[in-house]
Each structure stands twice: as C-alpha cells, then as structure tokens.
Biopython code that builds the backbone (N, CA, C, O; Angstrom):
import numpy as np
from Bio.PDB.StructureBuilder import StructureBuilder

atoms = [
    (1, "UNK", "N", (-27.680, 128.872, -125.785)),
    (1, "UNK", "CA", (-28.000, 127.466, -125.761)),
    (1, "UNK", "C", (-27.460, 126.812, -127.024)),
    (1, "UNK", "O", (-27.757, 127.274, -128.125)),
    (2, "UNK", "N", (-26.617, 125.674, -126.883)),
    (2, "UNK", "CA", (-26.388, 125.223, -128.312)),
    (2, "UNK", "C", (-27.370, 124.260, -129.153)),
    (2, "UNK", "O", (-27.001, 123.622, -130.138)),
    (3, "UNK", "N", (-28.275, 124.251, -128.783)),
    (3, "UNK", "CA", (-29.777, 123.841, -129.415)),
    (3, "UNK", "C", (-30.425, 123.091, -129.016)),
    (3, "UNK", "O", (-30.381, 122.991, -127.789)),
    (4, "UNK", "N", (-31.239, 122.284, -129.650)),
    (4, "UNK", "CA", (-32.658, 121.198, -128.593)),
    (4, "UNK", "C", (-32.753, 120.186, -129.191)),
    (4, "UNK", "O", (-32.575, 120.071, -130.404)),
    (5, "UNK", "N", (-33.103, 119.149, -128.283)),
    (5, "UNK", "CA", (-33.405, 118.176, -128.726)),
    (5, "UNK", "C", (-34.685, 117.794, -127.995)),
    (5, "UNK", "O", (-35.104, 118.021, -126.860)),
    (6, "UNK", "N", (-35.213, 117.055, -129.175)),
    (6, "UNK", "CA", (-36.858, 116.949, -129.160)),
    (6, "UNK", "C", (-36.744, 115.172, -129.093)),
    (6, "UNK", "O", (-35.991, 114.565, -129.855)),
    (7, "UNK", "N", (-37.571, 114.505, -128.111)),
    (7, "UNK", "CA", (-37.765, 113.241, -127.980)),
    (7, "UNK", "C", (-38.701, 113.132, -128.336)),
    (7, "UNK", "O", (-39.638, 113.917, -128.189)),
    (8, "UNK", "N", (-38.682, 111.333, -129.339)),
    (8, "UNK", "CA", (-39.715, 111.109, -129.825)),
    (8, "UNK", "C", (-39.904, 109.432, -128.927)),
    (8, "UNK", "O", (-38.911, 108.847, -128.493)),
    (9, "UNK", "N", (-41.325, 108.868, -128.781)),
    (9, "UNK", "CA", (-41.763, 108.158, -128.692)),
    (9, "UNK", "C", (-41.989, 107.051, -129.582)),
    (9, "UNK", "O", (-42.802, 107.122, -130.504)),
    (10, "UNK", "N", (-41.267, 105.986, -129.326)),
    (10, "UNK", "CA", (-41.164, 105.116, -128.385)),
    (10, "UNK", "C", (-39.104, 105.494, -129.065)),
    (10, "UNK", "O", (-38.600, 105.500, -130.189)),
    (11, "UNK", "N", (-38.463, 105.777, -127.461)),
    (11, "UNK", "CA", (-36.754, 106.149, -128.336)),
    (11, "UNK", "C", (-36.464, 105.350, -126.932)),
    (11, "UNK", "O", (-36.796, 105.561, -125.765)),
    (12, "UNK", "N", (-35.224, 103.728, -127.979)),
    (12, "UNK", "CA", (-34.744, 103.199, -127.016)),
    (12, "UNK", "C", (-33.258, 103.509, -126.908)),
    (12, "UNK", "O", (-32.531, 102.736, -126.285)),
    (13, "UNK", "N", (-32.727, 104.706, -127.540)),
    (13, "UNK", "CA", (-31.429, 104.636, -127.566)),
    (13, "UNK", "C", (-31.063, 106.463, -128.486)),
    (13, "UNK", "O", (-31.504, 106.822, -129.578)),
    (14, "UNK", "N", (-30.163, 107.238, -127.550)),
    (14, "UNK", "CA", (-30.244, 108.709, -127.991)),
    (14, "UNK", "C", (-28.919, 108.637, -127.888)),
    (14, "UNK", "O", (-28.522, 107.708, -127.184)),
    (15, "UNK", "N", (-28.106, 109.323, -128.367)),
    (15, "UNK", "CA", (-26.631, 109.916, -128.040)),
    (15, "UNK", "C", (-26.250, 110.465, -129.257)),
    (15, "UNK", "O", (-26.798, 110.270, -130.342)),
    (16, "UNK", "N", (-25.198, 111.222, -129.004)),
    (16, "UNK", "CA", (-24.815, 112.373, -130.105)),
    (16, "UNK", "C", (-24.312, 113.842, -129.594)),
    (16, "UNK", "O", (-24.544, 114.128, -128.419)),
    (17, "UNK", "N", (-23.596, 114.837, -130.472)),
    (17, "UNK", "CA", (-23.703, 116.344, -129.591)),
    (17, "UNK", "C", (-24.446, 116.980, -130.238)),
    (17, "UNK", "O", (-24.722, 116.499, -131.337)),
    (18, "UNK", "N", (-24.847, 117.815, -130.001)),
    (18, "UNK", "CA", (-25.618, 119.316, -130.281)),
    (18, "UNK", "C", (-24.830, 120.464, -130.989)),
    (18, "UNK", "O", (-24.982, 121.374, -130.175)),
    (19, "UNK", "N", (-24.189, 120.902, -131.860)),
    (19, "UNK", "CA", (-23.418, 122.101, -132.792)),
    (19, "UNK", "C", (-23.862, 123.011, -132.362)),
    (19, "UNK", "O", (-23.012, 123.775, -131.904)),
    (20, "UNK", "N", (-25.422, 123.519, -132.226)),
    (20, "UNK", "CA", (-25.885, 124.775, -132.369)),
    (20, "UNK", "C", (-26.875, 124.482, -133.160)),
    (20, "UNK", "O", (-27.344, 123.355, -133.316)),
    (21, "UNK", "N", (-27.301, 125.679, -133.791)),
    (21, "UNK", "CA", (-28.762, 125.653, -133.850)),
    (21, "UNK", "C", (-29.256, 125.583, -135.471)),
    (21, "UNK", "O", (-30.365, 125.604, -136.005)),
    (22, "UNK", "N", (-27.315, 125.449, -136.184)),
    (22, "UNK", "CA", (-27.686, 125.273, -137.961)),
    (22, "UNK", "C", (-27.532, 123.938, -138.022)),
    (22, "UNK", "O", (-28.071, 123.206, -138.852)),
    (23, "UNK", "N", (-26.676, 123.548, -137.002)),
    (23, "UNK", "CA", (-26.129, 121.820, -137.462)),
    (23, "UNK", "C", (-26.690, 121.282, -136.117)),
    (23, "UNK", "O", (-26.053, 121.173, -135.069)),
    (24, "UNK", "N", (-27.970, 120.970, -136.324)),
    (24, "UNK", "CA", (-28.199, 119.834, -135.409)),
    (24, "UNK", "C", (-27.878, 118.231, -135.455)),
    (24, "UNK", "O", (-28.051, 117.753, -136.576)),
    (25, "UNK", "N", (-27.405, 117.224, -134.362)),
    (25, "UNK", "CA", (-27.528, 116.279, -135.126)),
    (25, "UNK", "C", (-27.822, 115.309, -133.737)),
    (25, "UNK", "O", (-27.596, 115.579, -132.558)),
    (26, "UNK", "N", (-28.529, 113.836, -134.462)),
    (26, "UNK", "CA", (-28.844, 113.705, -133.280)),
    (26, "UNK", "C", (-29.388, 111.897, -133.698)),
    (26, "UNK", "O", (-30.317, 111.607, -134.452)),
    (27, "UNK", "N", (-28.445, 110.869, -132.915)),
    (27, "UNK", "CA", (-29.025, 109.713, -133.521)),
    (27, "UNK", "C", (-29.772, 108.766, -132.453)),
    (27, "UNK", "O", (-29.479, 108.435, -131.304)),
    (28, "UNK", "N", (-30.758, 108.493, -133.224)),
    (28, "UNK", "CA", (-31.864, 107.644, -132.280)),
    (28, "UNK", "C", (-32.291, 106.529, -132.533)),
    (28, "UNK", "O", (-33.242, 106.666, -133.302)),
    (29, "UNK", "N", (-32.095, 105.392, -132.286)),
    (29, "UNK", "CA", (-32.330, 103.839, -132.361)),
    (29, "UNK", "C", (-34.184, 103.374, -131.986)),
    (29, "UNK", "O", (-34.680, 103.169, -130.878)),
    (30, "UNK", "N", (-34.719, 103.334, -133.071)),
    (30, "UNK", "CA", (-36.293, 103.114, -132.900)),
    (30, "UNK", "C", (-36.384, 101.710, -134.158)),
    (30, "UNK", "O", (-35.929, 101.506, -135.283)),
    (31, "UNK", "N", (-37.044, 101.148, -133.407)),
    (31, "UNK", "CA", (-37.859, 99.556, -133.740)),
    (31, "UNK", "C", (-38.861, 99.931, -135.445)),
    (31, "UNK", "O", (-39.134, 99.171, -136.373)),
    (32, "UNK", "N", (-39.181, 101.465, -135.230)),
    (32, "UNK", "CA", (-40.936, 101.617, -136.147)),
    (32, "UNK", "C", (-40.697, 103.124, -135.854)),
    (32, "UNK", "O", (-40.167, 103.703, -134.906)),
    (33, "UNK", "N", (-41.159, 103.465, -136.771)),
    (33, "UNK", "CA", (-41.164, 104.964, -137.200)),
    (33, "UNK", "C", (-40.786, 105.520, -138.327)),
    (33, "UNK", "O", (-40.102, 104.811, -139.064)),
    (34, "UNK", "N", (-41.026, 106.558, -138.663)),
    (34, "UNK", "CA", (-40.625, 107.582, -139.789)),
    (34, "UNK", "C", (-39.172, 108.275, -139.767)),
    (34, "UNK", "O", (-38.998, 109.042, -138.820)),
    (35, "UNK", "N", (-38.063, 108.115, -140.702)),
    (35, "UNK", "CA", (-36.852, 108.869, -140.255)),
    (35, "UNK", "C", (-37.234, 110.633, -140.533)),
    (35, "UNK", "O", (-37.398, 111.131, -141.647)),
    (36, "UNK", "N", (-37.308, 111.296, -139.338)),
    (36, "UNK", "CA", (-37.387, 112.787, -139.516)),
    (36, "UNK", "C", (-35.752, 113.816, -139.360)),
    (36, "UNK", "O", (-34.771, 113.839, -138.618)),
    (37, "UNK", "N", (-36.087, 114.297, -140.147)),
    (37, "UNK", "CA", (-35.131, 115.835, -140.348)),
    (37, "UNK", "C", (-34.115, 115.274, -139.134)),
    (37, "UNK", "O", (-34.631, 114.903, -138.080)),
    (38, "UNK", "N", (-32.744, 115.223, -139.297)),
    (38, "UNK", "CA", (-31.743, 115.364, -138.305)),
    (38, "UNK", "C", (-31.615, 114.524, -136.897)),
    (38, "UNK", "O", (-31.198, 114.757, -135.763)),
    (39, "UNK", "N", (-32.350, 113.142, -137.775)),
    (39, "UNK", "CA", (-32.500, 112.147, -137.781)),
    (39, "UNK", "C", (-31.780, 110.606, -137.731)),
    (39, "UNK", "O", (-32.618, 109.810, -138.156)),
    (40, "UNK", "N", (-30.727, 110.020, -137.420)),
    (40, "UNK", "CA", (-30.314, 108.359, -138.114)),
    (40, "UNK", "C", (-31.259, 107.812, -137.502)),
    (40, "UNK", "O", (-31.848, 108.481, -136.653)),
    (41, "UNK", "N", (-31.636, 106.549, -137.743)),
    (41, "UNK", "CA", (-31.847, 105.448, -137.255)),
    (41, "UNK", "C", (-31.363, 104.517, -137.749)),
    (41, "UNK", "O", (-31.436, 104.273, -138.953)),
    (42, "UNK", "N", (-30.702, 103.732, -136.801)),
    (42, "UNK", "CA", (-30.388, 102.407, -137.439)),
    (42, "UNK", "C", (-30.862, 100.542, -137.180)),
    (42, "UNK", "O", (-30.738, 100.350, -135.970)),
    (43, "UNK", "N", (-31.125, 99.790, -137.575)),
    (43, "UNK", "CA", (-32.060, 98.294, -137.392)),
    (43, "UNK", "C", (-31.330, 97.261, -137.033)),
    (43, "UNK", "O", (-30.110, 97.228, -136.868)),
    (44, "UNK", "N", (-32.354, 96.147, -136.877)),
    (44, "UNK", "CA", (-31.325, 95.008, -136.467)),
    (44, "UNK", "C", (-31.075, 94.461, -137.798)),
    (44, "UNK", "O", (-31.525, 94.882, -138.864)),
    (45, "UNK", "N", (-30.325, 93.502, -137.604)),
    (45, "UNK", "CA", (-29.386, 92.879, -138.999)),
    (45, "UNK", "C", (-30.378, 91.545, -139.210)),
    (45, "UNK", "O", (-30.946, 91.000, -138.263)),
    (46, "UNK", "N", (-30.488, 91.132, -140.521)),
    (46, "UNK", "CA", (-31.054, 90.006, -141.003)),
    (46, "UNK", "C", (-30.633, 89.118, -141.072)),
    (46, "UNK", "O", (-30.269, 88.694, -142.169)),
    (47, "UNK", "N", (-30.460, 88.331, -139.810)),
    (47, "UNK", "CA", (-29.330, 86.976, -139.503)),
    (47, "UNK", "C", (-30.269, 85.757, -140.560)),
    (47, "UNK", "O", (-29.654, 84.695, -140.646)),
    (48, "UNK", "N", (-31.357, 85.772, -141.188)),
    (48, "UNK", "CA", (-31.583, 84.170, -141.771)),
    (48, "UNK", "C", (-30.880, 84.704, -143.463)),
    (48, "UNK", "O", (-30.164, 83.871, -144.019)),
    (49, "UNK", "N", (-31.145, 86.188, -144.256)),
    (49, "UNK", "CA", (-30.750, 86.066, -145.071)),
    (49, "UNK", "C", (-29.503, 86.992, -145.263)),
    (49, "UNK", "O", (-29.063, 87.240, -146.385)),
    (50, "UNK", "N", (-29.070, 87.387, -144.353)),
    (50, "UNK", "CA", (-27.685, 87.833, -144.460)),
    (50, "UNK", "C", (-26.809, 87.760, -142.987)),
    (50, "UNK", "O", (-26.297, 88.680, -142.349)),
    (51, "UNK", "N", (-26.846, 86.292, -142.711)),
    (51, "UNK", "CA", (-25.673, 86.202, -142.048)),
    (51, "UNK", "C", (-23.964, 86.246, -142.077)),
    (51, "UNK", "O", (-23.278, 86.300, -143.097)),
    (52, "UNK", "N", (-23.386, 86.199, -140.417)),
    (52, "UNK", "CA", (-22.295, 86.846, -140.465)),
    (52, "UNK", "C", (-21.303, 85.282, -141.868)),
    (52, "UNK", "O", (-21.452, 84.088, -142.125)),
    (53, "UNK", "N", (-20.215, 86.669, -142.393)),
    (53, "UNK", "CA", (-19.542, 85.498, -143.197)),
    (53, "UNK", "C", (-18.048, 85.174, -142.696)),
    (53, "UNK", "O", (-17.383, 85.791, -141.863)),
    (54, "UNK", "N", (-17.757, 84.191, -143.335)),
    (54, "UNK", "CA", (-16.067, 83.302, -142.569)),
    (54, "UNK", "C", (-15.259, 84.853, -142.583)),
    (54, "UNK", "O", (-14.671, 84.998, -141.512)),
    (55, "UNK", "N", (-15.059, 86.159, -143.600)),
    (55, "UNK", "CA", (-14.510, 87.247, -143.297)),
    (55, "UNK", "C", (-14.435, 87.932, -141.930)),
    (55, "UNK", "O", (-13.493, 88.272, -141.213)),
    (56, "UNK", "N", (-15.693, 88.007, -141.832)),
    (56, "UNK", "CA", (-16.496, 88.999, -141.046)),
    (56, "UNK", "C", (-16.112, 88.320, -139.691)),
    (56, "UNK", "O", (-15.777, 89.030, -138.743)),
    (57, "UNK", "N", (-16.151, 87.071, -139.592)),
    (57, "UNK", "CA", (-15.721, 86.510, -138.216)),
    (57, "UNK", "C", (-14.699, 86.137, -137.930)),
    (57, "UNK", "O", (-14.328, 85.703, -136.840)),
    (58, "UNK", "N", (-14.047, 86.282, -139.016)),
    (58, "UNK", "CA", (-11.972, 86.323, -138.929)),
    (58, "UNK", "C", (-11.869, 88.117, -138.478)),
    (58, "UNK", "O", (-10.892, 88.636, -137.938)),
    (59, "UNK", "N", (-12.391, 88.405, -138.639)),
    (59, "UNK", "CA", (-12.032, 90.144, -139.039)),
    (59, "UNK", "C", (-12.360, 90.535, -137.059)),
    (59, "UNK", "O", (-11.598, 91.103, -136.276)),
    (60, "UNK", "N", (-13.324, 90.138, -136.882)),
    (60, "UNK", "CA", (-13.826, 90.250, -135.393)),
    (60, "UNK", "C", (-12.816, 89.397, -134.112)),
    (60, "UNK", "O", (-12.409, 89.903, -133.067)),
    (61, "UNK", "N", (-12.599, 88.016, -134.585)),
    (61, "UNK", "CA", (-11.801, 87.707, -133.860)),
    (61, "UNK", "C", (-10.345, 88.183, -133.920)),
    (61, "UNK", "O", (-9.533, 87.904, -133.038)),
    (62, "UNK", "N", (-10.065, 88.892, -134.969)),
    (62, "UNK", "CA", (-8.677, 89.551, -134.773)),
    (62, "UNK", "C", (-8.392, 90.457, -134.321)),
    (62, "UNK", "O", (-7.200, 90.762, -134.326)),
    (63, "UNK", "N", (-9.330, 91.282, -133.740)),
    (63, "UNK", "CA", (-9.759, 92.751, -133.133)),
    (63, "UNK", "C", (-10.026, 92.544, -131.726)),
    (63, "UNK", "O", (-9.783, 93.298, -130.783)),
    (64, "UNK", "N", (-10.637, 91.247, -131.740)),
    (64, "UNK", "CA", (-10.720, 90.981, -130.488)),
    (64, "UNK", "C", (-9.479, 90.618, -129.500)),
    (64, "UNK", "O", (-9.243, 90.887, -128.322)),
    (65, "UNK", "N", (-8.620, 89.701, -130.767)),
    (65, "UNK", "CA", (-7.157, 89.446, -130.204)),
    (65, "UNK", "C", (-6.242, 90.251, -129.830)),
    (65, "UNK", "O", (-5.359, 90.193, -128.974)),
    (66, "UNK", "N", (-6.715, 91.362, -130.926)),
    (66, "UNK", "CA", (-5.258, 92.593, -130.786)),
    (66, "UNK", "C", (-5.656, 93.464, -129.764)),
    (66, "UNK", "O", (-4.732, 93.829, -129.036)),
    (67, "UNK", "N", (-6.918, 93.960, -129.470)),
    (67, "UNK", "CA", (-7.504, 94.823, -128.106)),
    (67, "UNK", "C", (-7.154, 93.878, -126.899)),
    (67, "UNK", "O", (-6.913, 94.474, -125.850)),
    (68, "UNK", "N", (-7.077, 92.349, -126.865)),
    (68, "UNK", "CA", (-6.773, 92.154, -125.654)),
    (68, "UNK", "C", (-5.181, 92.073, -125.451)),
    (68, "UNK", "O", (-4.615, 91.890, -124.373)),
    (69, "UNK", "N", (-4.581, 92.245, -126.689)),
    (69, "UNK", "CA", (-3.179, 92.297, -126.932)),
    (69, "UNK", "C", (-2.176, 93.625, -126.130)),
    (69, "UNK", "O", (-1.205, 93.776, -125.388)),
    (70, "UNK", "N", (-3.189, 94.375, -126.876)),
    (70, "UNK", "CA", (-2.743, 96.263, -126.118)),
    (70, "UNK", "C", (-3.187, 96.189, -124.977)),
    (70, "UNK", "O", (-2.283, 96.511, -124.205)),
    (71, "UNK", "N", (-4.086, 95.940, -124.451)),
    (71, "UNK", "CA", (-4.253, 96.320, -123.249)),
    (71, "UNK", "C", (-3.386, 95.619, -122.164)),
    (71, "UNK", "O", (-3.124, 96.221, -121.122)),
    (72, "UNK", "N", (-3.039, 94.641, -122.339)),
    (72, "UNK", "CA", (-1.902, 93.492, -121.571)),
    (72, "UNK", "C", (-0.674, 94.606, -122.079)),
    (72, "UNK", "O", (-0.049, 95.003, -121.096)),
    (73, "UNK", "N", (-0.311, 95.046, -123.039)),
    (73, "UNK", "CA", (1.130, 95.518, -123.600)),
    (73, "UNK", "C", (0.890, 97.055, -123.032)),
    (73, "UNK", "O", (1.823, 97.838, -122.857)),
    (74, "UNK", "N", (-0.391, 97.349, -122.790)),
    (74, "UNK", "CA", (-0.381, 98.964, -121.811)),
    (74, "UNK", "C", (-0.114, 98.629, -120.716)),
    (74, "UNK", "O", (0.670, 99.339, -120.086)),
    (75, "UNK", "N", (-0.637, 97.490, -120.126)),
    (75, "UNK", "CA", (-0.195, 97.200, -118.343)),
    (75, "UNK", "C", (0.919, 96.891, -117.946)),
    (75, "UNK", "O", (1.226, 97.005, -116.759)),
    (76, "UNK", "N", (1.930, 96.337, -119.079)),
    (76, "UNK", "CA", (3.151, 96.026, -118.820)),
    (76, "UNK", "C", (4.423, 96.921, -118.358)),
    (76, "UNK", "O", (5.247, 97.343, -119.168)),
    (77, "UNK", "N", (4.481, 97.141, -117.079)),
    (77, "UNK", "CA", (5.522, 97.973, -116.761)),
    (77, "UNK", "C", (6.535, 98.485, -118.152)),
    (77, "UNK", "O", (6.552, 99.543, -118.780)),
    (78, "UNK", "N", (7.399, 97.119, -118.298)),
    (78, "UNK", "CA", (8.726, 97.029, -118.795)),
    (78, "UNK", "C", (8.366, 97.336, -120.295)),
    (78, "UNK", "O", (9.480, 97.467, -120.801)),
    (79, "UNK", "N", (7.307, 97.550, -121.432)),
    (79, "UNK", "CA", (7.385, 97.890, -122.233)),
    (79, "UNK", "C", (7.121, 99.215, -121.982)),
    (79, "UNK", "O", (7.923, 99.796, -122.713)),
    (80, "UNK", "N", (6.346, 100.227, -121.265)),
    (80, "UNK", "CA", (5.949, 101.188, -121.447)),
    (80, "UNK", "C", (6.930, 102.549, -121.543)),
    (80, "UNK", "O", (6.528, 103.646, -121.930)),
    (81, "UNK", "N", (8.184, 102.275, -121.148)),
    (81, "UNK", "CA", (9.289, 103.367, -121.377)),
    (81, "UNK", "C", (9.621, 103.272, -122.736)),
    (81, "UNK", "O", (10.024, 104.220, -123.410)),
    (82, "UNK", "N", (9.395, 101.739, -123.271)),
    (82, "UNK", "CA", (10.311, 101.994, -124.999)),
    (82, "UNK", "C", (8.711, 102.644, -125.864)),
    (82, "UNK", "O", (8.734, 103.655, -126.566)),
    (83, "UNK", "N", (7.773, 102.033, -125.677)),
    (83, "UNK", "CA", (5.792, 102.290, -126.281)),
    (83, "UNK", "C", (6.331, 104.132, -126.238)),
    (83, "UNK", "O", (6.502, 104.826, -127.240)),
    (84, "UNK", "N", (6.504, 104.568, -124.829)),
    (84, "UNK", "CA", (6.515, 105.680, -124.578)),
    (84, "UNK", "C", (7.352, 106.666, -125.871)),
    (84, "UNK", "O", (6.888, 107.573, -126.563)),
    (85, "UNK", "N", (8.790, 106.045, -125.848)),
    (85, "UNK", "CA", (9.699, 106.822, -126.427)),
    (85, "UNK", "C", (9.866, 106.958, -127.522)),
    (85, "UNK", "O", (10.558, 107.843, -128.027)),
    (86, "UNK", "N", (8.879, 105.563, -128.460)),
    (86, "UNK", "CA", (8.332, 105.215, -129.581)),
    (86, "UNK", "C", (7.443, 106.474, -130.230)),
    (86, "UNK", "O", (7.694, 107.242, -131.158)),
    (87, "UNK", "N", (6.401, 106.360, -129.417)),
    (87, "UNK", "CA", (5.190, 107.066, -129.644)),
    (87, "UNK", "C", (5.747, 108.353, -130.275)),
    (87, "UNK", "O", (5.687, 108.690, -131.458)),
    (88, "UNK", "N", (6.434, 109.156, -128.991)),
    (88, "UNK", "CA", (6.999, 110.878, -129.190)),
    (88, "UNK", "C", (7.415, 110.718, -130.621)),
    (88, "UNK", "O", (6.981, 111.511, -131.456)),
    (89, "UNK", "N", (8.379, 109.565, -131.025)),
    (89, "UNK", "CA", (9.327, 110.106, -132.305)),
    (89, "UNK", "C", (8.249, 109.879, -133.341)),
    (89, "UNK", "O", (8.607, 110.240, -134.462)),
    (90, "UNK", "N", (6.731, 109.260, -133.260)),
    (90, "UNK", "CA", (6.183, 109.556, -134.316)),
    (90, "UNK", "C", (5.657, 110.716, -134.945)),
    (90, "UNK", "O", (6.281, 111.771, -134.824)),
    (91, "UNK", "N", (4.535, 110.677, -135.641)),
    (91, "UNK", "CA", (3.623, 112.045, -135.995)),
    (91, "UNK", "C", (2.424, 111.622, -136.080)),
    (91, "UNK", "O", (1.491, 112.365, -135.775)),
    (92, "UNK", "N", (2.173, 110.018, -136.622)),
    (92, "UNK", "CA", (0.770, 109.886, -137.282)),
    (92, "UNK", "C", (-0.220, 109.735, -136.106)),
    (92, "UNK", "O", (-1.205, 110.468, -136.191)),
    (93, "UNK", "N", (-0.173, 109.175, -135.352)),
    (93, "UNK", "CA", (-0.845, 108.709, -134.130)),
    (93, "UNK", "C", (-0.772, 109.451, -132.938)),
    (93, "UNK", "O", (0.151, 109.535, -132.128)),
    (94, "UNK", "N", (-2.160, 110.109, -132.958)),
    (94, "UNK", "CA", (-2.814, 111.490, -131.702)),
    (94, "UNK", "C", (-2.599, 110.461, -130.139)),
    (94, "UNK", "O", (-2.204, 111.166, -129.210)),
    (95, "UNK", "N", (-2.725, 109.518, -129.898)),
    (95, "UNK", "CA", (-3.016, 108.671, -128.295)),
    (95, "UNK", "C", (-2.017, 107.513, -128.643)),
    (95, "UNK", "O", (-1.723, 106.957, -129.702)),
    (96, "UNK", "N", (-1.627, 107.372, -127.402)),
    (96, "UNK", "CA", (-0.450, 106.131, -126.641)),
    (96, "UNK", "C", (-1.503, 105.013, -127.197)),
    (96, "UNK", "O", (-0.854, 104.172, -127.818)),
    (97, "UNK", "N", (-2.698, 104.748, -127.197)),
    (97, "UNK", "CA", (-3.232, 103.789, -127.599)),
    (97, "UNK", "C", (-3.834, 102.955, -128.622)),
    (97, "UNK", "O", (-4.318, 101.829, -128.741)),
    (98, "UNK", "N", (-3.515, 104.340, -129.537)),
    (98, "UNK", "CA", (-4.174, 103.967, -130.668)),
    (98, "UNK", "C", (-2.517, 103.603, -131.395)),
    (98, "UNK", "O", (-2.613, 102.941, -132.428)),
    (99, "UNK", "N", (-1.346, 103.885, -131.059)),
    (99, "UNK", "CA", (0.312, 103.450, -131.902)),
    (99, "UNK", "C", (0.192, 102.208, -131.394)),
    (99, "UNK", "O", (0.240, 101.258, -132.176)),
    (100, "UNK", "N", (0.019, 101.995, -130.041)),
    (100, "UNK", "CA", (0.190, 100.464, -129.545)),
    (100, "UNK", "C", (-0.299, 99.683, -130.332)),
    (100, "UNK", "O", (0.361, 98.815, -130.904)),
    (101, "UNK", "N", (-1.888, 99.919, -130.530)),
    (101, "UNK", "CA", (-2.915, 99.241, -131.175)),
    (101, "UNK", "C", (-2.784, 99.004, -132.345)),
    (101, "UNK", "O", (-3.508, 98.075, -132.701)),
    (102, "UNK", "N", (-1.878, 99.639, -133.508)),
    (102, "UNK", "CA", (-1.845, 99.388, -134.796)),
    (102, "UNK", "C", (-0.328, 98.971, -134.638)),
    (102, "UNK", "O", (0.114, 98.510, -135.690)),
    (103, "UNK", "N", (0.739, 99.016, -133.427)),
    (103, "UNK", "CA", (1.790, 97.934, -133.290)),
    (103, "UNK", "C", (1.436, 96.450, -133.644)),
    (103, "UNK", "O", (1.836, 95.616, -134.456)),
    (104, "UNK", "N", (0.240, 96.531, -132.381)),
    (104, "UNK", "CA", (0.269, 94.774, -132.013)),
    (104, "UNK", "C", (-1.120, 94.658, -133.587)),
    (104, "UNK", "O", (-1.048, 93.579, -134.176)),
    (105, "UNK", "N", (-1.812, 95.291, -133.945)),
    (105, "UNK", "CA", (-2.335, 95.288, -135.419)),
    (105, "UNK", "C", (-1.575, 94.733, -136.337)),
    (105, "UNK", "O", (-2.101, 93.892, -137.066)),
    (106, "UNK", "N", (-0.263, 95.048, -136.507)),
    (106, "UNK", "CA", (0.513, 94.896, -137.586)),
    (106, "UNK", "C", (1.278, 93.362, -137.359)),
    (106, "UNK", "O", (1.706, 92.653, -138.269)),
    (107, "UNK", "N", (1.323, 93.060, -135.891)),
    (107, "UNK", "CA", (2.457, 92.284, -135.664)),
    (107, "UNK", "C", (1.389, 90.737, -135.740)),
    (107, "UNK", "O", (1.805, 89.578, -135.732)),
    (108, "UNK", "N", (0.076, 91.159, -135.806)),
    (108, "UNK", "CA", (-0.996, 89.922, -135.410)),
    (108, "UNK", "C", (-0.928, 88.736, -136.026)),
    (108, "UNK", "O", (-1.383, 88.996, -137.140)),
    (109, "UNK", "N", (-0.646, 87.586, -136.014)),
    (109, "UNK", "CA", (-0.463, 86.531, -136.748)),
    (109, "UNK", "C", (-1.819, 85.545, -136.707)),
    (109, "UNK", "O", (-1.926, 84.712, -135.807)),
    (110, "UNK", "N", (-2.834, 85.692, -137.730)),
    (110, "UNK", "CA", (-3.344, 84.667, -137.487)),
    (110, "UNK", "C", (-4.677, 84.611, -138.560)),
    (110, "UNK", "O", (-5.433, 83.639, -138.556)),
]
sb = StructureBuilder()
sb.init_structure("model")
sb.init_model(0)
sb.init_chain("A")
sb.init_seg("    ")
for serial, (resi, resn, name, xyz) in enumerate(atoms, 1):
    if name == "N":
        sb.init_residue(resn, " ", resi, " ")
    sb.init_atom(name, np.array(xyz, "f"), 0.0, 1.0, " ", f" {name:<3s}", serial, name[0])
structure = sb.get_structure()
C-alpha cells in the first residue's frame, strides 16, 4: 500500500499523491482548524486590507491573453508543422505546449 490518508472533519477540498509511508503528503483546504503533521492548509485572501494591485491585474490579464493565444495557435492547422519542427530542435521545453506558451509569452504586447 503506498500509505493512508486520514480525513478530517469539516475537509472542503483534498488532493495530492501518497509517496509511501516516510513521505506522506497531503493538502487540505479547511475554513477552522489546527494545521496537523503532513498537513497544508491554505485561506481566503484579505480583499479590504490587501487587495488585488494594478501589477497583479496586469500580470493576470496577460496570462489570460497568452493561454487564449496558444490555444487558438494549437488549433491552427497551418502553424502546427513549423510549432512542431520548432519544438524537436529545442531541449528546454518537456510539452508542445508549454514552447508554444512561452512563444506567444515572449511575443505578448501589452
């Protein structure tokens, strides 16, 4: 068995893998509680005294631009033989999607 996971009450949110039985790990999204052993939890954000800033919402809408950028430039027939032939001659980039993505990243104007 590669190890256990123990639910706690009141858990609105679990995901994570299991290692085995030295490295457990395991993150759980709770409102109230105690953080225990092998444990994250993480909270909601303090929108009256730390709201989002002019960065933070340039930074989001440009991510937002360039993901809808790649995904239009993955559907496109006619680029995907040069994306393709691109990709091979690199090294740094493991997925077709993540070279695209730091293509149209780089090329983003705005």
């Amino acid at each position: 068995m590669a190890g256990s996971i123990y639910y706690l009450a009141p858990v609105e949110n679990a995901s994570g893998k299991i290692f085995g039985k030295k490295k457990t790990w395991m993150a759980v999204r709770r409102l109230t509680g105690k953080r225990q052993k092998g444990c994250s939890v993480t909270g909601e954000r303090d929108m009256v005294n730390h709201p989002y800033t002019e960065k933070e919402l340039a930074h989001r809408a440009k991510f937002t631009a360039v993901v809808a950028a790649t995904r239009s430039r993955m559907a496109d027939p006619s680029q995907a033989a040069t994306d393709m032939a691109a990709f091979k001659k690199q090294t740094k980039y493991k997925s077709l999607y993540r070279y695209v993505f730091h293509q149209e990243w780089d090329a983003y104007e705005g």
